[in-house]
N, C-alpha and C positions, 0 to 999 in steps of 0.2 A: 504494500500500500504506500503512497506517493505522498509526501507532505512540503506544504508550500506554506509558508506565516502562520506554522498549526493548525490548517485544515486539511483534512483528508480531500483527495481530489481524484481516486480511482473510484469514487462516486458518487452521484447525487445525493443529497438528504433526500429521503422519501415525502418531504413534501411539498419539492417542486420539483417537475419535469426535467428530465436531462436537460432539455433546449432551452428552458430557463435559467438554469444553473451556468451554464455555458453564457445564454448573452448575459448574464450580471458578471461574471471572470471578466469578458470582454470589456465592457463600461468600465470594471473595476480598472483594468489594464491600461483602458483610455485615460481614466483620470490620472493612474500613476505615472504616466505618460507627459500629461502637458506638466508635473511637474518635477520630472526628470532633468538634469543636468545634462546637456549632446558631450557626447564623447569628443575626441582628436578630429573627426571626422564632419561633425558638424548631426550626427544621427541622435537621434533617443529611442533609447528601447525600455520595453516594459515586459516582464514575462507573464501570460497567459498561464501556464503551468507547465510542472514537469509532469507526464504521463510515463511510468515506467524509464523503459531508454529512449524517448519522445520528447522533446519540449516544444513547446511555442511560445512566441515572442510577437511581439506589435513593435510596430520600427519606424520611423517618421524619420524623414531625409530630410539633407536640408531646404530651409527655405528657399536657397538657389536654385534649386533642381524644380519648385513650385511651377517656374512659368516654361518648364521642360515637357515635352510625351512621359515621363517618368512618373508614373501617380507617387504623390508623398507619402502614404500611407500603406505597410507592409505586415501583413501575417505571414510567419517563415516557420513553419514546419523543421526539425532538424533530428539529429542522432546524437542522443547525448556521447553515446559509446566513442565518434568520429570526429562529432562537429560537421558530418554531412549534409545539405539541407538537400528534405526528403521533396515539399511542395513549400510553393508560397503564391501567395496571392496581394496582388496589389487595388488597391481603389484612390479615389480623389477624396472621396469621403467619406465618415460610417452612418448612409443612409439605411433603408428599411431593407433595398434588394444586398448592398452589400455585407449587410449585418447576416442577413440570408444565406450570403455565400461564406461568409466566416464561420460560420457556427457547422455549418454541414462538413467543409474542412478540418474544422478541431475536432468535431464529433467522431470521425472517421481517423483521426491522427488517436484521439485519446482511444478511442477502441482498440485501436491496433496495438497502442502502446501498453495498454492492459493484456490481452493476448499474446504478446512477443517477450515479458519479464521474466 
């Protein structure tokens, strides 16, 4: 079983839905996010969770890259084992569809990550 800031995270509390559970990490990530210090690089990151040998992360570029083809905003799937990243997905922003396509990704990253320990 997986712990992040004393919570267990190989599963939902029984009394909200995995895809609940999932978009409040998210939110949670976003807030820890805007008040995250950018590394060397000009990025901030926030981890979503470790799933087994699985992590995810939310990753904002810089400002620079804003008026780039480069969406700012990054969900990176990875291998703890490696540091390989497994999928990621980028958006402009965390609207409704892309909150949608986040949550389907971690859901399927944290499964796997629970099934591969």
């Amino acid at each position: 079983m997986s712990r992040y800031n004393g919570k267990c995270l190989d599963h939902a509390p029984s009394a909200e839905s995995d895809r609940e559970w999932i978009e409040r990490e998210l939110v949670q990530a976003y807030i820890r996010l805007e008040v995250t210090a950018p590394d060397g690089y000009g990025c901030r990151t926030a981890m979503v969770g470790p799933f087994g040998e699985i992590e995810v992360q939310l990753m904002e570029l810089p400002r620079a890259h804003a008026l780039s083809s480069i969406p700012p905003l990054w969900f990176e799937v990875f291998s703890r084992r490696d540091g390989a990243t497994i999928d990621s997905y980028g958006c402009i922003e965390l609207g409704k569809e892309e909150l949608n396509a986040a949550v389907e990704m971690i859901s399927n990253a944290r499964q796997y990550g629970q099934n591969h320990s």
